[in-house]
C-alpha positions in Angstrom: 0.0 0.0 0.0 1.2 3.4 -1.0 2.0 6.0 1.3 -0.9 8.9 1.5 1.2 11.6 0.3 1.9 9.6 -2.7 -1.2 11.5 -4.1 0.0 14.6 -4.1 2.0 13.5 -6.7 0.0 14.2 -9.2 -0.9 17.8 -9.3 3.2 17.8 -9.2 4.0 16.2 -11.7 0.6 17.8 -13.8 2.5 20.9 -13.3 5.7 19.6 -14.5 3.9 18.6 -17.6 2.4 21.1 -18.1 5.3 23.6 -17.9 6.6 21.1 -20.6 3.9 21.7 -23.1 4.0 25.5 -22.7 1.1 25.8 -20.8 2.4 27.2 -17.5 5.3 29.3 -16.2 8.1 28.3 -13.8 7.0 30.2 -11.0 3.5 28.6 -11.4 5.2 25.3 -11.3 7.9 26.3 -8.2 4.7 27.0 -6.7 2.8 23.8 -6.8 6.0 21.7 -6.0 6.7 23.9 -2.8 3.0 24.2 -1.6 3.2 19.8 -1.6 4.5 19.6 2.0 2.9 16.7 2.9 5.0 14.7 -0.6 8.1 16.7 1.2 7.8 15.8 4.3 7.1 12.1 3.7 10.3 12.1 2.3 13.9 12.0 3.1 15.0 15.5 3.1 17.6 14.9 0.6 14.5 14.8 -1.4 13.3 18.4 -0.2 17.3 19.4 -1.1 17.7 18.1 -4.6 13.9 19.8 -5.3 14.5 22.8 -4.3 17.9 22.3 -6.1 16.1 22.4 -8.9 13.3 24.5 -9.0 16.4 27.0 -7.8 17.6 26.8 -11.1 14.6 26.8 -13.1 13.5 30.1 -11.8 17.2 31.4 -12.5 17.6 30.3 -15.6 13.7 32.1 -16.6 15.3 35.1 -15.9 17.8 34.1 -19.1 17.3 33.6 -22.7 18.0 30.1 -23.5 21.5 30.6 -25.1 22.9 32.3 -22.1 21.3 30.6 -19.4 23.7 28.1 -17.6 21.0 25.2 -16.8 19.2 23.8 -19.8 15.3 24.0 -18.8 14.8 20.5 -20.9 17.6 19.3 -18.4 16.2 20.4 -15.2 12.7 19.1 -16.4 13.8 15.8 -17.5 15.5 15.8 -13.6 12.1 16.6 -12.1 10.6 13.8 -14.3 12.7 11.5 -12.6 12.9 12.9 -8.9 8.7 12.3 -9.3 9.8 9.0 -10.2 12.3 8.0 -7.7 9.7 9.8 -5.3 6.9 7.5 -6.4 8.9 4.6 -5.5 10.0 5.6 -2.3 6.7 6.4 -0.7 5.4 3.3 -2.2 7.8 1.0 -0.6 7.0 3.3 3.0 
């Protein structure tokens, strides 16, 4: 049985899709993933770290253009993708 915060997942990593199809901003986005505090504290904080790691670098990068920015947005989403993933399995195994 999967943890409860486990379904807070999903508006997370709706966000993260849809900041992928062009339908949302990054701050939007920062701000779904940082209002999921039950998903963050259900985890181990290194989870909470590499996040907000992350979403860090996301909104730094927005101020950018592409070709100047540091952080590739396609990278740092792609990452996302797979801390939801990694997160998924570790509340399902709790």
């Amino acid at each position: 049985m999967s943890h409860p915060a486990a379904l807070q997942l999903a508006p997370m990593r709706a966000a993260l899709d849809q900041l992928c199809a062009g339908h949302t901003s990054i701050a939007s986005l920062c701000s779904t993933w940082r209002a999921s505090e039950e998903v963050m504290n259900a985890l181990p904080p290194r989870y909470r770290q590499v996040a907000e790691d992350l979403l860090g670098r996301l909104e730094a990068g927005s101020l950018f253009t592409e070709e100047s920015c540091s952080f590739s947005q396609k990278d740092l989403t792609d990452s996302l993708s797979t801390w939801l993933d990694k997160a998924q399995q570790t509340l399902a195994a709790g």
